[in-house]
C-alpha positions in Angstrom: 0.0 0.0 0.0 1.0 3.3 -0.8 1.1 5.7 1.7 -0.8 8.4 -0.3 -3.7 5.8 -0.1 -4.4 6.1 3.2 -6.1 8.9 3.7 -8.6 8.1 0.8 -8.9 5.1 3.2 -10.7 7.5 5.5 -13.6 8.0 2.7 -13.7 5.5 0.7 -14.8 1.6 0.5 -12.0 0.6 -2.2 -9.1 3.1 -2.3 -6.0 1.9 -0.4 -8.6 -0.9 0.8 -8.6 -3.2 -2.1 -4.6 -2.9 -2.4 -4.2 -4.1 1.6 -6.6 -6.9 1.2 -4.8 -8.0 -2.1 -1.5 -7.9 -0.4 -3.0 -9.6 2.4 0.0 -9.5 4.9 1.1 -11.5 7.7 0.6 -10.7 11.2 4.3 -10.7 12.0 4.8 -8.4 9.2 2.1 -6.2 10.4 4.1 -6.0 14.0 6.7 -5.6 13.2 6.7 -2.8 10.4 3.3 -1.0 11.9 2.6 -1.8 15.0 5.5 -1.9 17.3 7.2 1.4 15.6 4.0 3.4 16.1 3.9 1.9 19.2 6.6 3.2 20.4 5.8 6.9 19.2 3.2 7.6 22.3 5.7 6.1 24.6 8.7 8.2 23.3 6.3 11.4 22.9 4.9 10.6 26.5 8.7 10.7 27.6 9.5 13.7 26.2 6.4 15.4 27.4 7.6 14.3 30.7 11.3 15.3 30.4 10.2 18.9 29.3 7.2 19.4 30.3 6.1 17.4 33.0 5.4 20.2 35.4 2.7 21.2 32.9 0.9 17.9 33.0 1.4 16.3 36.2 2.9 19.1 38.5 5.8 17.2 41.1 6.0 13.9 39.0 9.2 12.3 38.7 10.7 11.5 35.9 10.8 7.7 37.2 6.6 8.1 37.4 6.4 8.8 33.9 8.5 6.0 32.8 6.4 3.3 34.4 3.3 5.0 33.0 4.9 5.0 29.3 6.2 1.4 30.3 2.1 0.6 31.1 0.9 2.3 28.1 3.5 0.4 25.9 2.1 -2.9 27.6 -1.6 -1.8 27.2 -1.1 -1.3 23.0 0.3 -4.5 22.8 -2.8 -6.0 24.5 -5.3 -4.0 22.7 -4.1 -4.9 19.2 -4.4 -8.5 19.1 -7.7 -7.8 21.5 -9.3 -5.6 18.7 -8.5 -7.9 16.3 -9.6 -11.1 17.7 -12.7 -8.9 18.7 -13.2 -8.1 14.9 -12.6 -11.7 14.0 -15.1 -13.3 16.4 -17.8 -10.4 15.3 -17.2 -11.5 11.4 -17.2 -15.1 12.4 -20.9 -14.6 13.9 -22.3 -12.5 11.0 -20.6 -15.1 8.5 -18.0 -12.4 7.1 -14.8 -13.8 6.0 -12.3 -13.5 7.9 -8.7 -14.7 9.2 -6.6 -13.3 12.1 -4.1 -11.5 9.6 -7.4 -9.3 8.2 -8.5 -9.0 11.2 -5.1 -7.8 12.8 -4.7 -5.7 9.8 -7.7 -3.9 10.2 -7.1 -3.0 14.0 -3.4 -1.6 13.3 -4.4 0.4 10.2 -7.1 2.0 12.6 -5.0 2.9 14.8 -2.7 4.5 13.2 -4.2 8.2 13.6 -4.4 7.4 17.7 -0.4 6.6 17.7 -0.1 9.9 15.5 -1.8 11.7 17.8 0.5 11.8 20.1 2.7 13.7 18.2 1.0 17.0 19.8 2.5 16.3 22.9 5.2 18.5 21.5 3.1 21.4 22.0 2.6 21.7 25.9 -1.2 22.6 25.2 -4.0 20.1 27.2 -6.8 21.5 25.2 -5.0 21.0 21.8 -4.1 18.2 22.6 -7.3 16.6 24.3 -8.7 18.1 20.4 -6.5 16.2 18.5 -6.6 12.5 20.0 -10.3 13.1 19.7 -9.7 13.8 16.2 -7.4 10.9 16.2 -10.2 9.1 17.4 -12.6 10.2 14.9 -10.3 9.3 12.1 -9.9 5.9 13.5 -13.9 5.6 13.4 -13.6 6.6 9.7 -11.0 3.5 9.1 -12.8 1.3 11.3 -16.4 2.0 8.8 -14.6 2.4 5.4 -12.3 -0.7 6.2 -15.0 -3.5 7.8 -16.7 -4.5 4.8 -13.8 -3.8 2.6 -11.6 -6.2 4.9 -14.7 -8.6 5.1 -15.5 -8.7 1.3 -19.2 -7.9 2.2 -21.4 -5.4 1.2 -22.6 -2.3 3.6 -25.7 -4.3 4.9 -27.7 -4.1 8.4 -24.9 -6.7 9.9 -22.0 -5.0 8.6 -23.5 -1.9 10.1 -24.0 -3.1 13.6 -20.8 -4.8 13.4 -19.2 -1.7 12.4 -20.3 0.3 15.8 -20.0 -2.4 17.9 -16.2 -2.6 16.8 -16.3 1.3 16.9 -17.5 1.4 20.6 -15.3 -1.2 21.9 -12.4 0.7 20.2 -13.8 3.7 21.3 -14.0 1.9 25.0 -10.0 1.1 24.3 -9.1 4.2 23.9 -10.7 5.7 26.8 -8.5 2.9 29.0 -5.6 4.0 27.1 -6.3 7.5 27.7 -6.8 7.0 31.8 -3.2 5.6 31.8 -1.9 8.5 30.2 -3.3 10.9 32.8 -2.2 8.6 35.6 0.7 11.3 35.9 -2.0 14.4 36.0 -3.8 12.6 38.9 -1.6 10.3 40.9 0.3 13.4 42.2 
C-alpha cells in the first residue's frame, strides 16, 4: 500500500482498501513494520512530554513516574491490538463475514494508526490542543474502522456490517478511553 492511499482510506470503501486486502500480509509483518514502531511513538512522545514538560501535566512527577506510565501504556497497546483484532474476527465469524486473524489484525493496526499519530501533539505543551487532536485521532480511526469493515470482510454495507461496524467502533472507542486513563495517571496520581 501506498502511503498516499491512506487517507482516501478515511472515505472510501476501495481506495487503499482493495490494495491491503490484495497484499494480504502476515501478522508478523504487520508488527513488526506497523505496530511496534507506532507503538513506540506515544511512549517516546509521553517521555518527552515528561522530560520537558512534565510540570505542565502532572505538576511534582518524577521523571521515574512517567516512565512506568509510558512502560504501562506500551504494555496496554500491545494488548489492545491483538484484542481488537480477535474482537473483529469473532464479530465477522458470527455475522458469517470472511475472515482470518491477519485481516483481522490488519484492520485494527491500520485504525489505529491516527491514535499513535496523535500523540505527536505532545510536543506542543497545550491540554486542550491536545485533548482536540486524539479526539480527532479518534474520529479518524472511526472513519477507518467504517470504510475498512466490509472492505476487509469482502461484504457489502448491509444491516450486519452496520452493527458490526459500531460495535467494533465502541469497543475501540471503549480502548481508547482505557488508554487514555493511563496517560493521565501522571495528571492525577500526584
Amino acid at each position: 500500500m501506498k502511503a498516499s492511499s491512506y487517507p482516501h482510506m478515511l472515505v472510501s470503501y476501495h481506495e487503499g482498501w482493495d490494495e491491503l486486502q490484495a497484499a494480504h500480509p502476515a501478522t508478523l509483518g504487520i508488527f513488526l513494520k506497523l505496530v511496534l514502531p507506532l507503538s513506540l511513538l506515544p511512549v517516546l512522545m509521553m517521555l518527552y512530554a515528561g522530560n520537558h514538560y512534565g510540570q505542565y501535566y502532572g505538576g511534582e512527577v518524577s521523571m521515574s513516574h512517567w516512565q512506568t506510565v509510558a512502560a504501562a501504556f506500551f504494555v496496554a497497546e500491545m494488548i489492545t491490538v491483538p484484542g481488537i483484532a480477535w474482537i473483529i474476527r469473532q464479530l465477522a465469524r458470527a455475522h458469517k463475514a470472511h475472515s482470518d486473524y491477519d485481516g483481522s489484525y490488519l484492520l485494527a493496526a491500520v485504525s489505529a494508526v491516527p491514535m499513535w499519530l496523535s500523540s505527536l501533539t505532545l510536543f506542543v505543551p497545550y491540554l486542550a490542543f491536545n485533548v482536540a487532536c486524539a479526539f480527532t485521532g479518534l474520529a479518524m480511526a472511526c472513519a477507518l474502522v467504517y470504510h475498512g469493515i466490509p472492505a476487509m470482510l469482502g461484504k457489502e454495507r448491509d444491516e450486519d456490517v452496520r452493527d458490526m461496524t459500531y460495535l467494533i467502533m465502541w469497543i475501540g472507542g471503549g480502548a481508547w478511553a482505557i488508554l487514555s486513563a493511563i496517560l493521565s495517571m501522571p495528571i492525577f496520581t500526584h
